[in-house]
N, C-alpha and C positions, 0 to 999 in steps of 0.2 A: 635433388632440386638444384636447379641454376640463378645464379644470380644476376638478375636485370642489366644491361650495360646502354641503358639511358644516357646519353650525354649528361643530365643532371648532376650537381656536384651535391654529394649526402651525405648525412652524416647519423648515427643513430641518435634516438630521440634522447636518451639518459645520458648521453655526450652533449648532445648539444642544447639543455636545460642546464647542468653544471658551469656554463656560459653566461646563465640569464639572473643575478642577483644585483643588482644594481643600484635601485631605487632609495634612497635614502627615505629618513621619515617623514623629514620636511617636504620631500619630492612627493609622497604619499597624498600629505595634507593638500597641498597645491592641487594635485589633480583632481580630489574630489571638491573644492572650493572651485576650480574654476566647470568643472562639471554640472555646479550647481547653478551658476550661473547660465550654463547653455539652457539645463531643463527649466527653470526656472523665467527664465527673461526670455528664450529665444523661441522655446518649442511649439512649435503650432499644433501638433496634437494632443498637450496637452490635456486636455477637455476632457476630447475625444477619448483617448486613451485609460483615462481614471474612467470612464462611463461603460465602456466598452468593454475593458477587461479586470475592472474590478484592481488599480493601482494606485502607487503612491509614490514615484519615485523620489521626488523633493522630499520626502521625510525619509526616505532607506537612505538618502543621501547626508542628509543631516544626523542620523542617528551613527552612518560610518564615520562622518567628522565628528562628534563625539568621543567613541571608542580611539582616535588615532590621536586625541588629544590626551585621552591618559596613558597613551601608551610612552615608551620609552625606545632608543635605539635597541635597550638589549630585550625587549618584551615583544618589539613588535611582529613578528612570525616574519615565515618565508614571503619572498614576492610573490611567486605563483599564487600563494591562499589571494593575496590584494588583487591582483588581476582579475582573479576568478568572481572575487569579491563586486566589483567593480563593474567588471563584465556582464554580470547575472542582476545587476541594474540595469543596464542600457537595454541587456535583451530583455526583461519586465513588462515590457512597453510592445512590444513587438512590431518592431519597426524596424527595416533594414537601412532608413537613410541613416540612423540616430545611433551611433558607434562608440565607444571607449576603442582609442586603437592601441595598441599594443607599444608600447617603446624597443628601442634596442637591446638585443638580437632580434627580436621577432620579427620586426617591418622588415617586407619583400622577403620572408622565409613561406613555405609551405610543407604543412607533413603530409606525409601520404606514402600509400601501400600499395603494393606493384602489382596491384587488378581494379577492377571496377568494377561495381552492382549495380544492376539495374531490375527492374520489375517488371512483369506483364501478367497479363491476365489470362486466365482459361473459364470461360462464366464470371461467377463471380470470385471464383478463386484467385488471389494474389501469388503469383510465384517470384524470386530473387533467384537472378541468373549473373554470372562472368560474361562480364560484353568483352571487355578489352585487358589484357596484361601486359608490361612495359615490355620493351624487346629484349629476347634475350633470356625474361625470366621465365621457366618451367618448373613444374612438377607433378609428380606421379599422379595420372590419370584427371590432370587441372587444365582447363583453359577456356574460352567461349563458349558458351554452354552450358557449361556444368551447373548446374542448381544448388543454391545456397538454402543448409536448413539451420544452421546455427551461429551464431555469433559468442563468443566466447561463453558456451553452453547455454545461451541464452536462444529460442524463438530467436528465427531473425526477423521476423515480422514486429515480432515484442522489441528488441534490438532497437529497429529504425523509431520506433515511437519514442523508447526513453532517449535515444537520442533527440529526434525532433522537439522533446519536452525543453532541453536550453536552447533551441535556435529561437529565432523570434520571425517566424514568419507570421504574416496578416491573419490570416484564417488556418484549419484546417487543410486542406488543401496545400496552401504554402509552407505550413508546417513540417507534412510529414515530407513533400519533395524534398525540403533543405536538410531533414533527419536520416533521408536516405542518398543525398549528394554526398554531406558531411562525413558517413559513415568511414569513407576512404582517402580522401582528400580532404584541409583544412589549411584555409591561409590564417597563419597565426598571428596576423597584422590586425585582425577582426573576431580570432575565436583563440581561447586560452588553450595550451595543449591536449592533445589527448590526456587521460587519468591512467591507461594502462600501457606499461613502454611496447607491449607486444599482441599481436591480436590470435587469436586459434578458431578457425575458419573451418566450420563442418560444412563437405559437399558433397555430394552424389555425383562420382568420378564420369568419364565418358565412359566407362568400358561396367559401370551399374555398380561400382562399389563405394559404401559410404568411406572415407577419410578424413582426416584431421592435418589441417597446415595453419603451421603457426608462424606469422612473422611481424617482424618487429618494424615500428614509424620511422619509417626512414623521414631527415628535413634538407630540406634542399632550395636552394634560389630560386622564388620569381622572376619570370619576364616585367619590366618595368611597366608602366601605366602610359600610354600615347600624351593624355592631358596631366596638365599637373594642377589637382583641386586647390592646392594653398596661395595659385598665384592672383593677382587680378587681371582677369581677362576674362572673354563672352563667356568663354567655355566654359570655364570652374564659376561665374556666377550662374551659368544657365544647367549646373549640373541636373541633372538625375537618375540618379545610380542606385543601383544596389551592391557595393564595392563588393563585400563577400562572393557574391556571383561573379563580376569583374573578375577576380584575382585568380577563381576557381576556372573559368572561362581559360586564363592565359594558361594556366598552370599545364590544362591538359592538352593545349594546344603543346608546349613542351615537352610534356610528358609520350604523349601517342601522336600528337600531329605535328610535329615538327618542319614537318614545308611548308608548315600555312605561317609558322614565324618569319616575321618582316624587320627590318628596324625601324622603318618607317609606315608613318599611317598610310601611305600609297605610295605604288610603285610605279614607274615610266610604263605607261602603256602606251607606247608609238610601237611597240611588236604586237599589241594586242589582236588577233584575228577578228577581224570584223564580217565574218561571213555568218548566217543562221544557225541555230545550233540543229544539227541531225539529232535526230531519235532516239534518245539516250545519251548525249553527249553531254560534257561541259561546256561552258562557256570561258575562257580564260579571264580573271579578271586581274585588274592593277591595286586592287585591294585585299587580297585573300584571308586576310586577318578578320574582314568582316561580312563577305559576299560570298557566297557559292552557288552559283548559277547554270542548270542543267535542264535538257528535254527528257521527260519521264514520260514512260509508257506507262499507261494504265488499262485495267478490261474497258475504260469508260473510252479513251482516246487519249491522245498524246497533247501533253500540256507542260507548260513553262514551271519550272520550282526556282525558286530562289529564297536561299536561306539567309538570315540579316541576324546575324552573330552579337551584333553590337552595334551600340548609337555613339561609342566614346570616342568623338571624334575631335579635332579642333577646327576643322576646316567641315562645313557643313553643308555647305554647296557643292564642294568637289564631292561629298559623301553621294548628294542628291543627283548629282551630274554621272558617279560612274553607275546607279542604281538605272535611271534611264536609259544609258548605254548596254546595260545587260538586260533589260525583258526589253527594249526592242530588238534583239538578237535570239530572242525565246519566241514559241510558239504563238500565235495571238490571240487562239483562240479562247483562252482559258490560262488563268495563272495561278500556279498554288503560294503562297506568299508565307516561309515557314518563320517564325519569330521567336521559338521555344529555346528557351533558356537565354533570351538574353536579358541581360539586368538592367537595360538601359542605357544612360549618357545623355550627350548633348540633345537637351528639350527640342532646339533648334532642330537638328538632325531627323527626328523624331516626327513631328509636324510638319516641314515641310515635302515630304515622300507623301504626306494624303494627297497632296494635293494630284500628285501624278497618275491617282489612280479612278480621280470622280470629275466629270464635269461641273460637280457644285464646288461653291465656294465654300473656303474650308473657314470656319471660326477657332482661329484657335482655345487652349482650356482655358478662364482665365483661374488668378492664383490669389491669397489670401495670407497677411502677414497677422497671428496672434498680436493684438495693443497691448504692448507693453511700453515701460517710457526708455526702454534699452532699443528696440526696434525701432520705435520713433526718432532717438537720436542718430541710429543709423542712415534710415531715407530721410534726415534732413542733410547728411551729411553730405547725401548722392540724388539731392533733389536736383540740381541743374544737371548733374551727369559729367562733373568737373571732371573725370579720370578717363571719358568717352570710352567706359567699360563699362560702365549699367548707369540707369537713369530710374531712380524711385519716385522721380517726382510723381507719377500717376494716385500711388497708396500716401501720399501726403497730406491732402486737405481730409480722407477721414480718417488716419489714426489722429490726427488732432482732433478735430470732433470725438473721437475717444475718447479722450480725456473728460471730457462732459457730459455724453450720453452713457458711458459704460460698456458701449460694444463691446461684443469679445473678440470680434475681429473685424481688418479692417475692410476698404470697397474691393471689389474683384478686379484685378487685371491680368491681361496674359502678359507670361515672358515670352514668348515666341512671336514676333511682328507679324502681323497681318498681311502686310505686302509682301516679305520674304516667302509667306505662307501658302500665297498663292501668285506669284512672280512667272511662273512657267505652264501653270495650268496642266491640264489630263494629255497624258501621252500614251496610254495604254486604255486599247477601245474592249479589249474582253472582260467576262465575270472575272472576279476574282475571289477565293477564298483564303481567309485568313487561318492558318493553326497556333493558334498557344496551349502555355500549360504555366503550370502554378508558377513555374522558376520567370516567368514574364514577370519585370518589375520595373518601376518610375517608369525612364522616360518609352520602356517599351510598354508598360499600363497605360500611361496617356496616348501612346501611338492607339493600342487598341480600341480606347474607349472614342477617340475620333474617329475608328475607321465603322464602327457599330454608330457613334451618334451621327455622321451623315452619309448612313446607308451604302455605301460603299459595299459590300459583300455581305456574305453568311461569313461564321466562326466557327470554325472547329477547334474544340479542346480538347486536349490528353485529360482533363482535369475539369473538375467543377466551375473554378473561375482562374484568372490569374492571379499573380503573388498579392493586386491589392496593396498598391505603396504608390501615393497620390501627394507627391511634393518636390518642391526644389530642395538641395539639400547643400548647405554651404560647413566647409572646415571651422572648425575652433582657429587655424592661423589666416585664411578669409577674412572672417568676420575682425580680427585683430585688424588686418591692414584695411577694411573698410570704413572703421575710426580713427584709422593714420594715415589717410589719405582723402583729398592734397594735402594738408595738413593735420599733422598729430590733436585730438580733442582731449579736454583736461581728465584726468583720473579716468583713465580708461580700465572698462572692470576686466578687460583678457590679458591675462598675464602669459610672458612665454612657457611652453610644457617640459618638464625635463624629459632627459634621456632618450628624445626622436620620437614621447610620445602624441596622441595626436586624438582630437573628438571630431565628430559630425552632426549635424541636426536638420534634423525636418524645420527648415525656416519658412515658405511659403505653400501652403497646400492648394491642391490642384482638383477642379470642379469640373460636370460634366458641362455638357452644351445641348442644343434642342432640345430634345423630349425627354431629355433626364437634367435638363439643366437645372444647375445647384447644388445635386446631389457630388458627393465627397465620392474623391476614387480610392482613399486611403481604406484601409478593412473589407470596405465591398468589391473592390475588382472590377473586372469584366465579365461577366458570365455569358459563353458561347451558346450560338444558336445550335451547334452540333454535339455530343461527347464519343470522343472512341475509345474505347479501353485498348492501350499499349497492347498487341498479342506477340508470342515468341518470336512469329516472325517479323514483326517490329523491329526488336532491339537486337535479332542478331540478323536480319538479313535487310538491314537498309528500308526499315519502315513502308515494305511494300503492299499493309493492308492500311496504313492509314493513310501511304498516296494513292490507294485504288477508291479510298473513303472520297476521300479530294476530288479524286476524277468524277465519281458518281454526282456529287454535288453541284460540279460544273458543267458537267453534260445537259443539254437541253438550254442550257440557259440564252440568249440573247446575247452575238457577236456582233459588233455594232464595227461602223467605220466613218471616220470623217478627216480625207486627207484633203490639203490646200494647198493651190497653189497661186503664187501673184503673181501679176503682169500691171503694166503700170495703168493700166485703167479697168480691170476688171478682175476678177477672184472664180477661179476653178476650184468645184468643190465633188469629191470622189466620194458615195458617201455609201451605205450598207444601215437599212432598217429605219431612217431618218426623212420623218416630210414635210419636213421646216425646219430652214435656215435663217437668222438673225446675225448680219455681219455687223461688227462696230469695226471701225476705224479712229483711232486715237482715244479711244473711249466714248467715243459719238455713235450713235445708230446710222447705219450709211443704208442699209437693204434688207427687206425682210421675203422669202420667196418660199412657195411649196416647190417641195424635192420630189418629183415623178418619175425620174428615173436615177440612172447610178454617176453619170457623171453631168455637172449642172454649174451652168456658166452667170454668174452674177455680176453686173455692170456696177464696176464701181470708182467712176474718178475717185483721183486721189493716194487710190491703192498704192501707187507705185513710190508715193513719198510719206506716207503713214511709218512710224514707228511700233507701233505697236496692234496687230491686228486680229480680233478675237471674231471666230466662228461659233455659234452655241447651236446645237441641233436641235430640234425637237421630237417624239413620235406619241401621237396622242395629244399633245399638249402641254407632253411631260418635258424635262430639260436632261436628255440624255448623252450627250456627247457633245465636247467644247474641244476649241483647239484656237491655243494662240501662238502666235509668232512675233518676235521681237525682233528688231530690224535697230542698228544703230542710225 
């Protein structure tokens, strides 16, 4: 056997625990008192959560503040048992915005072991295969391939479920993905350490012989976070994340993808190639931490993929500006739009990409504060929008009305603006199909559930539905400075956390819109119009059945076209499927004409000093294809 030669700096897991004892008792107390506070005063699922899955966490919280009150410095056990303690509250709930995070050493450490598992399917048989090993690492008849039957004498199939049993995913589905992610990787800023410092890996070698390789959790440095959730700004109030994916996302960009690490959330694309991308090709992009952009062949035809890694942006337009710049560089016929495994990020980020992809106008989710008189002190704090980083005033007049009616929650509004929402309108005239899978959470759940609620595509899933985690999710040190800012408010109940430790909660949750509007994205998900079950040659050869799935779906479908072009008194219109045109000018109706052939000249004083000019198409009656241009 060889050992990995990862640029990661590691250290073994029994070395670096002998590090981690820290927390005094008082430091103990504090953290479940102010934890009680978040579930208690902050949580919006709440409700939900006790109905759903049969909980209580406000009392396992209070019954730990109890126990830590008779205890003693010299009674009180190891830190690890408190973490684990503590831990196995927040995940109770199962909810991945709602975190106990780890104090120092753990923040920005990850453990993890020099392969990967993945699953695919043969029928209905589940098999666990090695996709990927760090560089470097070998042994005797191991590598991609090879099929996993044991985990430390355990079924590995049995393995991933008792694992999955302390994650806290939404449903099933999200479950057992995060129990089969977890297995190998663990950022320990979100999950308490492994229980066993070494693992012994039964597999059926390449060359048909069963073996036993046993090796030990190595820990080693995260890549840091692009946003920072504790500060005040759009970003960390507009979060939606599922950090644990986050952290695990970077880890193995470090780990196996190491080109795709940047130090910046974009990079100078003035060398970026601007030409089509040929048949099979990449598209280079100036974001590669979140974009990867290629022509794929399929038995169906050759069609556009682009994969969207993550929403955790801070700049949300440049996100939305270089996504435009790479599918008009992709095929047009058809696009496969892959989403799986990201956890989300900026809402904003999130919602304003629908818009790119529909002629309808997009509504964004809106969202839903628990009345409590802690939250209510909050959005009166940020009712005018004194700090012009979030503005509560909307949820104002009825969590006070709460206060008299009982509601349990308050009016509905979106965090994602309207206008930002649909500012640049559809720039992509082909189908599109969407793929998720269970690891799809927050702000990529609400991406989903708006590209399903205003028809925009079919969905294809790996999985039954996604992760299912439907809310805004703010820091335990947020919500601190959201009552100190502009000015500090008397007795404030967030005390600072010791040791670098840190909470999160589900503070605003997030509804659907049209034909599902109301309904809650948290537990229920998104459930796809399609399912593919992962097959072998899925996970070790570049997902070529379920982009040949892709193609087949997109095939046949309606390639539409409507390019424009101005002149100071009249608007060329190039159009493909479309027979009727509707031009505004400045927001006014200027011409409305049937489209009889492909190119179609519309008389329109004006045109030449209009700022803002929207084409909408029609065919059948229907509203199929828009296109607007903005003009300073």
């Amino acid at each position: 056997m060889t050992e990995p030669t990862s640029g990661v700096a590691k250290q073994e897991l029994d070395d670096f625990l002998r590090t981690a004892d820290k927390l005094t008792l008082d430091d103990r107390r504090l953290l479940v008192q102010q934890a009680l506070v978040l579930i208690e005063q902050n949580y919006v699922h709440l409700p939900l959560k006790a109905a759903m899955h049969a909980v209580n966490p406000v009392q396992r919280l209070r019954l730990l503040a109890v126990r830590l009150s008779r205890q003693t410095p010299q009674t009180m056990g190891p830190e690890w048992r408190f973490h684990a303690e503590l831990s196995e509250i927040f995940h109770a709930v199962r909810d991945l915005h709602t975190n106990y995070l780890l104090p120092q050493p753990f923040s920005g450490r990850i453990a993890f072991l020099p392969y990967l598992i993945e699953e695919h399917y043969d029928g209905e048989r589940r098999h666990y295969v090695i996709t990927r090993t760090l560089q470097g690492f070998s042994a005797l008849g191991f590598g991609p391939g090879v099929e996993v039957t044991h985990w430390n004498g355990i079924p590995i199939d049995r393995a991933v479920e008792i694992n999955a049993s302390r994650f806290a995913g939404s449903n099933p589905a999200a479950r057992h993905a995060r129990g089969l992610q977890s297995i190998t990787i663990r950022p320990l800023r979100v999950h308490v350490p492994p229980d066993e410092s070494w693992v012994v890996l039964t597999y059926v070698g390449q060359d048909g012989i069963r073996r036993e390789l046993s090796e030990s959790w190595r820990v080693g440095e995260n890549l840091p976070p692009f946003v920072n959730a504790d500060e005040l700004s759009v970003a960390a109030t507009a979060q939606g994340l599922d950090l644990g994916a986050d952290e695990i996302s970077r880890a193995l960009k470090l780990l196996y993808v190491p080109e795709a690490v940047t130090p910046h959330e974009s990079l100078g694309g003035a060398e970026l190639a601007a030409e089509p991308a040929e048949a099979g090709a990449d598209v280079p992009t100036s974001m590669p931490g979140f974009f990867r952009a290629r022509s794929v062949v399929t038995p169906s035809g050759t069609f556009g993929h682009i994969r969207v890694f993550s929403f955790s942006v801070n700049d949300p337009d440049a996100f939305v500006r270089e996504f435009v710049r790479l599918i008009g560089l992709l095929p047009q016929n058809g696009l496969i739009l892959d989403v799986r495994d990201n956890g989300g990020g900026h809402i904003f980020a999130s919602e304003f990409l629908l818009q790119t992809l529909t002629p309808r106008p997009i509504v964004p989710e809106p969202t839903q504060f628990i009345t409590t008189n802690l939250n209510l002190r909050i959005c009166r704090q940020h009712q005018e929008n004194p700090t012009e980083q979030i503005d509560l005033g909307p949820w104002c007049p009825s969590m006070e009305q709460a206060l008299e009616t009982g509601a349990v929650y308050s009016g509905a509004f979106s965090i994602t603006p309207a206008g930002g929402a649909n500012a640049i309108g559809q720039q992509y005239f082909g189908p599109v199909v969407l793929i998720t899978n269970a690891l799809c959470y927050s702000a990529t759940d609400i991406f989903a559930a708006g590209f399903q609620d205003h028809k925009i595509g079919k969905i294809l899933g790996t999985d039954d539905n996604t992760g299912a985690g439907g809310a805004n999710v703010w820091t335990h040190e947020l919500l601190k400075l959201l009552l100190e800012l502009p000015s500090p408010a008397p007795e404030t109940p967030y005390k600072p956390l010791p040791g670098g430790a840190g909470m999160r909660v589900s503070i605003r949750r997030t509804l659907r819109v049209h034909d599902l509007a109301g309904t809650p994205v948290e537990d229920l998900g998104v459930v796809p119009d399609f399912r593919h079950r992962m097959t072998r040659r899925d996970v070790l050869q570049g997902n070529e059945d379920l982009l040949a799935k892709a193609g087949e779906i997109l095939s046949g479908q309606p390639v539409r076209r409507l390019d424009v072009q101005v002149s100071a008194a009249q608007v060329t219109l190039t159009t493909a499927l479309v027979d009727r045109a509707d031009l505004y000018l400045d927001g006014r109706p200027a011409a409305s004409v049937d489209v009889k052939q492909q190119v179609t000249t519309v008389p329109a004083p004006g045109a030449g000093t209009a700022h803002v000019i929207r084409v909408e198409g029609f065919q059948g009656g229907e509203l199929v294809a828009s296109r607007t241009i903005l003009r300073p």
